[in-house]
C-alpha positions as CSV (number, residue, x, y, z in Angstrom):
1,X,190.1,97.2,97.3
2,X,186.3,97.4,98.2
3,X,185.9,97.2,102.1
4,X,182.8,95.1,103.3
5,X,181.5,94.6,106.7
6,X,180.1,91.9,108.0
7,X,176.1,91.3,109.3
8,X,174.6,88.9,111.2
9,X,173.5,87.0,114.0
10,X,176.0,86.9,117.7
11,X,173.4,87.3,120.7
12,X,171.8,84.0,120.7
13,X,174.3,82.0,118.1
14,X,176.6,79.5,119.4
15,X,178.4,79.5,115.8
16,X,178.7,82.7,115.5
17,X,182.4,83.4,115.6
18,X,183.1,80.5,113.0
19,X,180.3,81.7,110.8
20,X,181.7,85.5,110.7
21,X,185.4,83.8,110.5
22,X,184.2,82.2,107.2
23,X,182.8,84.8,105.6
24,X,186.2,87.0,106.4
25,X,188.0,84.4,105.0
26,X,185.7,84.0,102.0
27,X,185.7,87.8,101.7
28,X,189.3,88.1,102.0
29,X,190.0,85.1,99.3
30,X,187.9,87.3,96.8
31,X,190.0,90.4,97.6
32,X,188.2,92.4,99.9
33,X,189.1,93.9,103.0
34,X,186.6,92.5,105.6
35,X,185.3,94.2,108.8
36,X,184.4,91.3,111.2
37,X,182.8,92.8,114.2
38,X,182.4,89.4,115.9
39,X,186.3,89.0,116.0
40,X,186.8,93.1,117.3
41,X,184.1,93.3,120.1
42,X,184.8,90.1,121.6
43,X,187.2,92.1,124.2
44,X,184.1,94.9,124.5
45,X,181.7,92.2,126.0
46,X,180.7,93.6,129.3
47,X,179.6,97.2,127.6
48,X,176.0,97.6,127.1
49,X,174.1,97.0,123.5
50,X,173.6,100.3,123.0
51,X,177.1,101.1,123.0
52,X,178.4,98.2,121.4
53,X,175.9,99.3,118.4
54,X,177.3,102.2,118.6
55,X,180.9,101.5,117.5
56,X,179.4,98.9,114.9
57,X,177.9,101.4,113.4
58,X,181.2,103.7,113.4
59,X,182.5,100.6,111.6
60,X,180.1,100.1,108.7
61,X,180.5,104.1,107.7
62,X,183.9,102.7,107.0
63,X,182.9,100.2,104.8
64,X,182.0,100.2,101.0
65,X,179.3,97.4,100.9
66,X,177.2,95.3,103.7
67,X,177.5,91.1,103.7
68,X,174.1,89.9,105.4
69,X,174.7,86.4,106.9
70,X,171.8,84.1,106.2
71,X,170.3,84.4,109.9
72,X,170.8,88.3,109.8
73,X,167.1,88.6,110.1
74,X,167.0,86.7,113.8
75,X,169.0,89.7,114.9
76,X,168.0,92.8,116.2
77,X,171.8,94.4,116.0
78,X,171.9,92.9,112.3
79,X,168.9,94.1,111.4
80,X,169.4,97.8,112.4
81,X,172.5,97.5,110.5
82,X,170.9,96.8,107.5
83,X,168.7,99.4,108.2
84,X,171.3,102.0,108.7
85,X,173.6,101.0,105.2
86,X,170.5,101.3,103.5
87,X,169.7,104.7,104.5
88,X,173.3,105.8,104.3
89,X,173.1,104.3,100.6
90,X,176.0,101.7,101.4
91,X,175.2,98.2,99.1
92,X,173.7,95.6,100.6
93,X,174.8,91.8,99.1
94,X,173.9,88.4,101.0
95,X,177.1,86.6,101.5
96,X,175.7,84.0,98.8
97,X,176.6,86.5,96.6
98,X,179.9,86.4,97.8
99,X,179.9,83.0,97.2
100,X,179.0,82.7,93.7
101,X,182.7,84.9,93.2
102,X,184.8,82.1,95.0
């Protein structure tokens, strides 16, 4: 079972807990495991960005493949993910992708 974590958008996006609860459950339908950081920092709010980048990166070295949500780009946290799978050689999909699986 491929492990894929999920990218996008949370400083800034009122949605963003239902849009990264979707695309667990769409990953999860599909038979991955998903890593949903929005669901496992919720209780890590009041640590600074740095650090909070810090364990999300930990997470995605755990994962086989990256999911990009489609306002990954409005993020700086998303976008330095994306950055950092593609350097570590992990696969980066959009969640469409995903999708088109279902």
């Amino acid at each position: 079972m491929k492990t894929v974590y999920i990218s996008g958008q949370i400083t800034g996006n009122p949605v963003y807990l239902a849009q990264f609860q979707n695309a667990e459950a769409l990953l999860t339908r599909n038979g991955y495991k998903a890593i949903n950081m929005a669901a496992l920092l919720k209780d890590f709010s009041e640590r600074p960005w740095e650090d909070l980048m810090r364990i999300c990166l930990n997470y995605l070295e755990l994962a086989d493949e990256i999911a990009m949500l489609p306002n990954w780009k409005n993020s700086r946290g998303a976008c330095m993910e994306y950055g950092y799978a593609g350097g570590r050689g992990i696969p980066i999909r959009s969640i469409e992708d995903y999708k088109k699986e279902d």
